[in-house]
C-alpha positions as CSV (number, residue, x, y, z in Angstrom):
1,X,75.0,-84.6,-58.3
2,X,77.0,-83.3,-55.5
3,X,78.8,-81.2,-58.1
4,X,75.5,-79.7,-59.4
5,X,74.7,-78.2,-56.0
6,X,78.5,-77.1,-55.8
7,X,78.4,-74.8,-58.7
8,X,75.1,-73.7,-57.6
9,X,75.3,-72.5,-54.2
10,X,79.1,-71.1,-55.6
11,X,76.6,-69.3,-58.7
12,X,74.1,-68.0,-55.7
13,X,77.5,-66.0,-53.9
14,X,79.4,-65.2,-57.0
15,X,75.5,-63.3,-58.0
16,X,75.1,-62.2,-54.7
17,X,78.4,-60.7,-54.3
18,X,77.6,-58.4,-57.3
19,X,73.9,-57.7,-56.6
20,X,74.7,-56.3,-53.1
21,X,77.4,-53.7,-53.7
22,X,75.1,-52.7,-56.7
23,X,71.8,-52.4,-54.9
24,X,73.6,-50.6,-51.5
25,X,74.5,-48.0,-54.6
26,X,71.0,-47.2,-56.3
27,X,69.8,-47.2,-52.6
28,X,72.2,-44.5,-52.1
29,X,71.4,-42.7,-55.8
30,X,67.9,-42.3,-54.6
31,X,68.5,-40.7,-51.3
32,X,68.3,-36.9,-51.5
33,X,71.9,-35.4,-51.2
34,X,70.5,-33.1,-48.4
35,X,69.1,-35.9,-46.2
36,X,72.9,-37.2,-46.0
37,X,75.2,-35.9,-43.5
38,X,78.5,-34.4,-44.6
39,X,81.8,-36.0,-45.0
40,X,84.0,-35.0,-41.9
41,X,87.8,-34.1,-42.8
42,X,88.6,-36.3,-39.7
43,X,86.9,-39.3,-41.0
44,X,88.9,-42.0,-41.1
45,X,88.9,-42.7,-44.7
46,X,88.5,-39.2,-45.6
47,X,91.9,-38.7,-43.8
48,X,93.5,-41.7,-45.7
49,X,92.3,-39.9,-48.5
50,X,93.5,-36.2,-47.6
51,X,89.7,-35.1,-48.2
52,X,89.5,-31.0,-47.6
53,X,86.4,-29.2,-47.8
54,X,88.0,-26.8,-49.8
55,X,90.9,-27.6,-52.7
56,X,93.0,-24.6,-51.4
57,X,93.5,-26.2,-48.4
58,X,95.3,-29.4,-50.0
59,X,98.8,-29.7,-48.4
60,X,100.5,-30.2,-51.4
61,X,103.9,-31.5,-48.9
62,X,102.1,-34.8,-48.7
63,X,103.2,-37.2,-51.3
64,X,99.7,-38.2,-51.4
65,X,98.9,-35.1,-53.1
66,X,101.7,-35.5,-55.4
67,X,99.0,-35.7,-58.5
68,X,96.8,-32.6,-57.2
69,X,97.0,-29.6,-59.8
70,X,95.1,-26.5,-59.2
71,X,91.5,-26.6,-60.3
72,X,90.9,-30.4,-59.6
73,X,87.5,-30.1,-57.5
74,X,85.5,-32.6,-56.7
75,X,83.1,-30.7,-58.5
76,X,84.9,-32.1,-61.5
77,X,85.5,-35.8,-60.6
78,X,84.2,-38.4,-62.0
79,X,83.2,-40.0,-58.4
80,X,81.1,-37.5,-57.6
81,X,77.2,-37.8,-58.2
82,X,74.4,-36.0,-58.1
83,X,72.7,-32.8,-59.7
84,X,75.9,-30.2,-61.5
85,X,75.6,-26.5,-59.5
86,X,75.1,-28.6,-55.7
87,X,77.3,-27.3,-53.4
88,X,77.3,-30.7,-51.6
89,X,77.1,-33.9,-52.9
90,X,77.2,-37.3,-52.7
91,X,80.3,-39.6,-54.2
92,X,80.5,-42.7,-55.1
93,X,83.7,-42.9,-53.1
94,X,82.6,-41.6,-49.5
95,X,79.3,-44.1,-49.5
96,X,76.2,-42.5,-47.4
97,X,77.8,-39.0,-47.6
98,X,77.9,-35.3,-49.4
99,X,81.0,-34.2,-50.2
100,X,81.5,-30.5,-50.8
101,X,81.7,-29.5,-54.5
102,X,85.0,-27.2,-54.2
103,X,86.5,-29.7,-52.6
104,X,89.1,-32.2,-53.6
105,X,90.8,-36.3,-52.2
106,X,93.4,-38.5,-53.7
107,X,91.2,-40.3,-55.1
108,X,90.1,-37.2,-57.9
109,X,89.9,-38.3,-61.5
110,X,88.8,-36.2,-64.0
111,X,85.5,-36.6,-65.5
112,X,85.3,-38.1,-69.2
């Protein structure tokens, strides 16, 4: 019997564990992308991530940058969300926060 409750309450975390990350993201879908505040190059993560407002402005020195090529924007990353033409939007990997379409993070992929 013991077992039973075991594998439920274990069920109950491995579901919740899911369900949260997913809701925090439709909450974040639904909120207009000019009621969120924009990403600040010296935000932590954005840092981490080398996050510029503006491609151009990559420093292409860094390592980190090793995989930039001219014309990646964010604009055309799959992490980015929102309505095509925005100038700021939001992206799925800056949570809570636009991200300005020209610009570009380590993180860019290209869209599919």
């Amino acid at each position: 019997m013991m077992a039973d409750k075991n594998f439920s309450r274990r069920t109950f975390f491995q579901t919740l564990a899911v369900a949260l990350p997913a809701g925090t993201v439709a909450l974040q879908n639904t909120a207009q992308a000019a009621d969120l505040p924009q990403l600040d190059p010296s935000d932590p993560t954005a840092k981490a991530l080398m996050y510029v407002h503006d491609a151009a402005d990559v420093d292409t020195a860094n390592p980190a940058a090793a995989r930039f090529e001219v014309g990646q924007t964010c604009d055309n990353c799959a992490q980015i969300q929102g309505n095509d033409g925005d100038a700021w939007r939001p992206c799925g990997i800056f949570p809570g926060k636009v991200v300005a379409a020209a610009g570009w993070c380590s993180v860019w992929v290209a869209k599919a």
